[in-house]
Backbone as JSON, one array per atom type, in Angstrom:
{
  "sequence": "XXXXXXXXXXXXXXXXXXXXXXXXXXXXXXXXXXXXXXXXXXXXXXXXXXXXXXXXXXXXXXXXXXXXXXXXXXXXXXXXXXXXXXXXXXXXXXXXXXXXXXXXXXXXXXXXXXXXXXXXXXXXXXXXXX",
  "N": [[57.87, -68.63, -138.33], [57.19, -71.75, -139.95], [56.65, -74.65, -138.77], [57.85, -78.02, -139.2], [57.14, -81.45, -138.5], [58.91, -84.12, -138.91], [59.59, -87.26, -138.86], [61.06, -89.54, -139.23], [63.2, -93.15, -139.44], [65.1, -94.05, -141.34], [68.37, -92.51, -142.26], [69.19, -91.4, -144.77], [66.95, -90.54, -146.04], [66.44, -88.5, -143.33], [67.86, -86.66, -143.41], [68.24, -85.78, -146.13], [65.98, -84.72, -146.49], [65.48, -82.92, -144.18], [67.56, -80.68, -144.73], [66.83, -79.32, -147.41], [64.66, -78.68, -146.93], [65.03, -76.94, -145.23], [66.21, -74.95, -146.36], [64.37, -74.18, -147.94], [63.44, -72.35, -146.23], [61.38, -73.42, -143.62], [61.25, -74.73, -140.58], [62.67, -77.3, -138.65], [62.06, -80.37, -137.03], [62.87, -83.0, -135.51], [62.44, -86.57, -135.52], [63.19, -89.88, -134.9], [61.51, -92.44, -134.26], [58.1, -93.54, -133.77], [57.48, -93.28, -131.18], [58.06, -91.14, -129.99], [58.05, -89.41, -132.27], [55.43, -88.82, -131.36], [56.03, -87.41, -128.85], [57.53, -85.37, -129.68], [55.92, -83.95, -131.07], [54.38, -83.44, -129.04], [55.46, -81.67, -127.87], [56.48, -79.76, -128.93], [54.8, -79.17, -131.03], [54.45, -78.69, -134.14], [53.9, -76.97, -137.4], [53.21, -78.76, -139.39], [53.11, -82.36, -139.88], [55.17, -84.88, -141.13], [54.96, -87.85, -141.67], [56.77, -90.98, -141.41], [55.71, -94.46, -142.2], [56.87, -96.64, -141.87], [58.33, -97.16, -138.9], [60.18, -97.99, -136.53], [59.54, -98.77, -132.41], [57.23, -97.4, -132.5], [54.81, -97.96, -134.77], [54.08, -96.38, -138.0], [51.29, -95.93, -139.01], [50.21, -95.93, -135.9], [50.94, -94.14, -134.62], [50.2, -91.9, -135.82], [47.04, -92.24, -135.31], [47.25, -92.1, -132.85], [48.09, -89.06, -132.81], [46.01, -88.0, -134.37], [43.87, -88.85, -132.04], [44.09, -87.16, -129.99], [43.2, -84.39, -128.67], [44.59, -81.82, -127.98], [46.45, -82.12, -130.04], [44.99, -83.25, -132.68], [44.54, -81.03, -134.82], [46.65, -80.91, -136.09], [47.88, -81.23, -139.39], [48.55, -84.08, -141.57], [51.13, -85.78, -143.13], [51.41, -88.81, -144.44], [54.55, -90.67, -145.13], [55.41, -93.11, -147.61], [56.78, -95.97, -148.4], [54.98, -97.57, -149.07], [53.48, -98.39, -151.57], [51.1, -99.61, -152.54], [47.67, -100.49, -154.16], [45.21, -99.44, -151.51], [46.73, -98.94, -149.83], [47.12, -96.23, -149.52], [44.29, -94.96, -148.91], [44.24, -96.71, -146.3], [46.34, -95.08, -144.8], [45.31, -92.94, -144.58], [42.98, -93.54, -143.52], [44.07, -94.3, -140.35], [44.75, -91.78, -139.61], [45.87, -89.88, -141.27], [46.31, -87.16, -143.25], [46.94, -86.78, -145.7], [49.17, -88.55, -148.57], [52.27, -89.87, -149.57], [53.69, -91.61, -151.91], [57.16, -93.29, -151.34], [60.01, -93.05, -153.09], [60.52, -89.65, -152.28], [59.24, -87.21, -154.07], [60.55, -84.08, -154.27], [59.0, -81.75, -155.29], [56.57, -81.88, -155.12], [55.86, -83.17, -152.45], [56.23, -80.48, -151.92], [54.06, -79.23, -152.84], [52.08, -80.55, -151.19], [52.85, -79.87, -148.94], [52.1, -77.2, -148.64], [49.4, -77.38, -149.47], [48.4, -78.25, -147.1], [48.88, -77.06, -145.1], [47.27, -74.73, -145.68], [44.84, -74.43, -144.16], [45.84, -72.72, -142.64], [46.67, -69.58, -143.1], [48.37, -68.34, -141.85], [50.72, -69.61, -141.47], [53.12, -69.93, -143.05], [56.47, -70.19, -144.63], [59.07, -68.99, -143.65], [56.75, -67.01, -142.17], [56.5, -65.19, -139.29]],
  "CA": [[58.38, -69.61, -139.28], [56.55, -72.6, -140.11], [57.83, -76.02, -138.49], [57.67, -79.29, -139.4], [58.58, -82.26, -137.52], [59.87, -85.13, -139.75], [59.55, -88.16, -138.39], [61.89, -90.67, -140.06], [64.02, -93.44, -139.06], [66.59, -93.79, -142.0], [68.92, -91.05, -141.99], [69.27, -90.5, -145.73], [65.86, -89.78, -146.24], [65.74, -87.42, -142.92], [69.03, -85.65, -143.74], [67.74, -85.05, -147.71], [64.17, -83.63, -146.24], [65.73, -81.52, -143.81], [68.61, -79.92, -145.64], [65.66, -79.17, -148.55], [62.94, -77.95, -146.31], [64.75, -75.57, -144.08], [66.73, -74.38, -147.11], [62.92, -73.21, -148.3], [62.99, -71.62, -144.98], [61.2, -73.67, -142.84], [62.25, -75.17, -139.73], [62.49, -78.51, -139.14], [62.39, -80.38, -135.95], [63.06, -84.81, -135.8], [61.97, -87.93, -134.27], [63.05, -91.57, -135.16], [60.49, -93.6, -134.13], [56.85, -93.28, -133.84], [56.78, -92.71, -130.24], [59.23, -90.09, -130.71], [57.33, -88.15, -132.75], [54.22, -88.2, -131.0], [56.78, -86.83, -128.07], [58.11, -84.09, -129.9], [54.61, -83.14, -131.59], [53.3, -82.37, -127.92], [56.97, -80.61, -126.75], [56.87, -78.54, -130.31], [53.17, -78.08, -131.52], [54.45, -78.09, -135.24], [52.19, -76.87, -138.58], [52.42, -80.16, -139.82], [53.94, -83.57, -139.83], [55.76, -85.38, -142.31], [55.27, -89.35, -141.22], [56.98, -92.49, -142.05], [55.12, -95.37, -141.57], [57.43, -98.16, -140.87], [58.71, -96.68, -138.23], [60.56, -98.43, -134.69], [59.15, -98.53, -131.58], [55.48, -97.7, -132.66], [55.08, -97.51, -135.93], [53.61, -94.52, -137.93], [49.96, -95.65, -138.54], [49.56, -96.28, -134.77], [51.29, -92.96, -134.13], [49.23, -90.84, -136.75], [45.84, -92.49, -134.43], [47.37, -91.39, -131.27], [48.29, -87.39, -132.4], [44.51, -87.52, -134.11], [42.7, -89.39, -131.08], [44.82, -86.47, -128.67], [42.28, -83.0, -128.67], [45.65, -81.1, -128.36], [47.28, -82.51, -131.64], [44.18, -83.63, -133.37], [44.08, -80.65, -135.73], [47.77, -80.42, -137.43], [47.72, -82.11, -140.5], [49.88, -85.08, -140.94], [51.22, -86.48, -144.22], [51.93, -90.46, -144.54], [55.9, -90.8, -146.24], [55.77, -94.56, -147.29], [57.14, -96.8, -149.64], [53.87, -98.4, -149.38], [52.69, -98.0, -152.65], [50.08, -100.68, -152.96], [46.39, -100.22, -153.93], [44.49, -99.66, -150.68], [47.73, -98.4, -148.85], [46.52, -94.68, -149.08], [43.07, -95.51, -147.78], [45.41, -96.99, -145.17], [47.16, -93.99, -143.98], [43.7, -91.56, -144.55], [41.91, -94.07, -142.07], [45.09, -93.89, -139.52], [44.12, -90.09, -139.53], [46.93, -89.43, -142.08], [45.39, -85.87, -143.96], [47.92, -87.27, -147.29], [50.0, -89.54, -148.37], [53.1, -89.4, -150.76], [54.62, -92.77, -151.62], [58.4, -92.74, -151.73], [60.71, -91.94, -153.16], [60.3, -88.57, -152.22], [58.94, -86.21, -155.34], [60.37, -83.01, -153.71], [58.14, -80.86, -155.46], [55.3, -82.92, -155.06], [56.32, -82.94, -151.12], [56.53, -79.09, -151.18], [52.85, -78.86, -152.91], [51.12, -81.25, -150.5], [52.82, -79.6, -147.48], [51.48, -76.08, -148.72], [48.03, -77.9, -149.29], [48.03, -78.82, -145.88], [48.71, -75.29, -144.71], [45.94, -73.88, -146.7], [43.93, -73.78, -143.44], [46.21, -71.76, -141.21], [47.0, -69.02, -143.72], [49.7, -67.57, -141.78], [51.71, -70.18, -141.3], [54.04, -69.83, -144.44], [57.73, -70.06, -144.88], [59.67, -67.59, -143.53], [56.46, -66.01, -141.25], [56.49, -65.3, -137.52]],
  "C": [[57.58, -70.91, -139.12], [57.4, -74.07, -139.73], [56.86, -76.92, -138.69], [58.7, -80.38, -138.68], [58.36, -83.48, -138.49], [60.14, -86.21, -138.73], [59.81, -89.76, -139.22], [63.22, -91.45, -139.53], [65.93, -94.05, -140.46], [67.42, -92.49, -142.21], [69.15, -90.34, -143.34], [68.34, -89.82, -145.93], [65.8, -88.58, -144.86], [66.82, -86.23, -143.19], [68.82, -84.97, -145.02], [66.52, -83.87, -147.11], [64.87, -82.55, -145.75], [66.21, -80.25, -144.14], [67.62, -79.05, -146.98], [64.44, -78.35, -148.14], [63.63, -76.56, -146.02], [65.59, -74.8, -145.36], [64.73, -73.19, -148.01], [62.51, -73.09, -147.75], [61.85, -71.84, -144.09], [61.56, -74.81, -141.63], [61.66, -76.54, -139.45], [63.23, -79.34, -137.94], [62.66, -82.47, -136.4], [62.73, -85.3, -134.9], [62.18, -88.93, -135.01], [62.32, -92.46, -135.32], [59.25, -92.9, -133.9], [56.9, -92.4, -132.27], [57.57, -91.07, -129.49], [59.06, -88.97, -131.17], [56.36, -87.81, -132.04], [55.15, -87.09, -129.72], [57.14, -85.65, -128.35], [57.14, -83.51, -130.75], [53.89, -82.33, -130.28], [54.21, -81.44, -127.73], [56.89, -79.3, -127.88], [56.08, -77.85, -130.7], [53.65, -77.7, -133.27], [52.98, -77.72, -136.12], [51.75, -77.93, -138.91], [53.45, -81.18, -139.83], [54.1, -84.2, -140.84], [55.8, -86.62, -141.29], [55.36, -90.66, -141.5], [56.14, -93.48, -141.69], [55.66, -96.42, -141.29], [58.5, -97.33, -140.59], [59.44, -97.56, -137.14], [60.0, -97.81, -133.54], [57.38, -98.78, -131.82], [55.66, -97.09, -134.44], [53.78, -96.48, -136.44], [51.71, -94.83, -137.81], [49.1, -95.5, -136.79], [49.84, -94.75, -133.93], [50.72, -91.96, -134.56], [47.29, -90.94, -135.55], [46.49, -92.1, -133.14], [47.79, -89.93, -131.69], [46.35, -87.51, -132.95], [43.24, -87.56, -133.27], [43.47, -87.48, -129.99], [44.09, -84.96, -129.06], [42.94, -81.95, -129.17], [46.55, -81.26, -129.82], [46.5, -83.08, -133.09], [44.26, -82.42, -135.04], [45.58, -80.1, -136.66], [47.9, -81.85, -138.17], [49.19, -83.24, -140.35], [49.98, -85.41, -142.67], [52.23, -87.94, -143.86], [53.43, -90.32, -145.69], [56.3, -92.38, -145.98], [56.04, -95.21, -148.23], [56.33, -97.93, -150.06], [53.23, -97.9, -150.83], [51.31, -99.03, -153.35], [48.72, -100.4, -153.1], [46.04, -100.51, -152.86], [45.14, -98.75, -149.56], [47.54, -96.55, -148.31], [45.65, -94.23, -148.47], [43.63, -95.93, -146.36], [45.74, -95.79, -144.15], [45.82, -92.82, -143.74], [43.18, -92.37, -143.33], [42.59, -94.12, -140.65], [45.07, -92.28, -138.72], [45.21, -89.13, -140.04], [45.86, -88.1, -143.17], [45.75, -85.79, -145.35], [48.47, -87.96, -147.1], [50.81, -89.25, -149.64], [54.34, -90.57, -150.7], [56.49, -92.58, -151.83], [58.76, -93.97, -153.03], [60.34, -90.51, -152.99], [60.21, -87.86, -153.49], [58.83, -84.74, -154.43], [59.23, -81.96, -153.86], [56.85, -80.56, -155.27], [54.81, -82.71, -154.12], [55.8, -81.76, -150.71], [54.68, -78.68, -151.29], [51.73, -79.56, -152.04], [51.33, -80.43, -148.89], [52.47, -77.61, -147.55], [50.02, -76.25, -148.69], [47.84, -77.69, -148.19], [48.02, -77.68, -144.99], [47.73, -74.53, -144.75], [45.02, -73.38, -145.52], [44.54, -72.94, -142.76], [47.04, -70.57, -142.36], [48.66, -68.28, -143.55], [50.82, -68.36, -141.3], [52.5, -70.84, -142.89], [55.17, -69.9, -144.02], [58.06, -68.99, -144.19], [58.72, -66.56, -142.24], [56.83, -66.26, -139.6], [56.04, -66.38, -136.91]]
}
C-alpha cells in the first residue's frame, strides 16, 4: 500500500486529507510540525510527502531542504500544500527541494493527480499494492 505522510498543522485540513486519501486506499501517516515530519519520514520511509509550509517548530521550506539534503530521504518526492499563492512562491517551494506545489485550498482531484505524478517513478507503488 502506498503511504503518505501529511504533514499539517491545522487539523481541518489534516483530518479532510486523511479521511479522502486513505478512503482511495492509501495509508496515511501525520506530523504537525516540520520537525515532525522530517521525524516520521526517517521512522516510516513513505512514497511521498504532502507538505505544509507554514508549519511550527521548523517550518516546511526548511524541512523539505533537510529530507532532500538527507541521502536516505533525498529521493521521495515531496509536494509543497500552501496558501502561498503569490508569483514566485512556487519557484519557492521547487528551490526548497519541493518536487510540486498545490496552493490551497486543496483541489482534491488536482491533489490526487499530482500525487500519482509523483509516483510515476516507482511504478509499483499504487493504491491498494503491497
Amino acid at each position: 500500500m502506498t503511504k503518505i505522510l501529511l504533514v499539517e498543522d491545522h487539523e481541518e485540513i489534516w483530518d479532510f486529507l486523511s479521511r479522502r486519501l486513505k478512503r482511495r486506499g492509501y495509508e496515511v501517516v501525520l506530523a504537525h510540525d516540520g520537525q515532525q515530519g522530517i521525524d516520521v519520514a526517517r521512522a516510516e520511509r513513505p512514497d511521498v510527502v504532502l507538505l505544509d509550509m507554514n508549519l511550527p517548530v521548523m517550518d516546511g521550506w526548511t524541512a523539505a531542504r533537510h529530507l532532500k539534503g538527507d541521502p536516505d530521504m533525498a529521493g521521495i518526492p515531496i509536494i509543497a500544500l500552501t496558501a502561498h499563492a503569490m508569483a514566485g512562491d512556487r519557484d519557492k517551494a521547487l528551490a526548497a527541494g519541493c518536487d510540486d506545489y498545490h496552493p490551497k485550498p486543496v483541489d482534491f482531484s488536482r491533489l490526487l493527480s499530482q500525487i500519482d505524478g509523483a509516483l510515476g517513478a516507482s511504478p509499483d507503488a499504487q493504491p491498494g499494492a503491497p
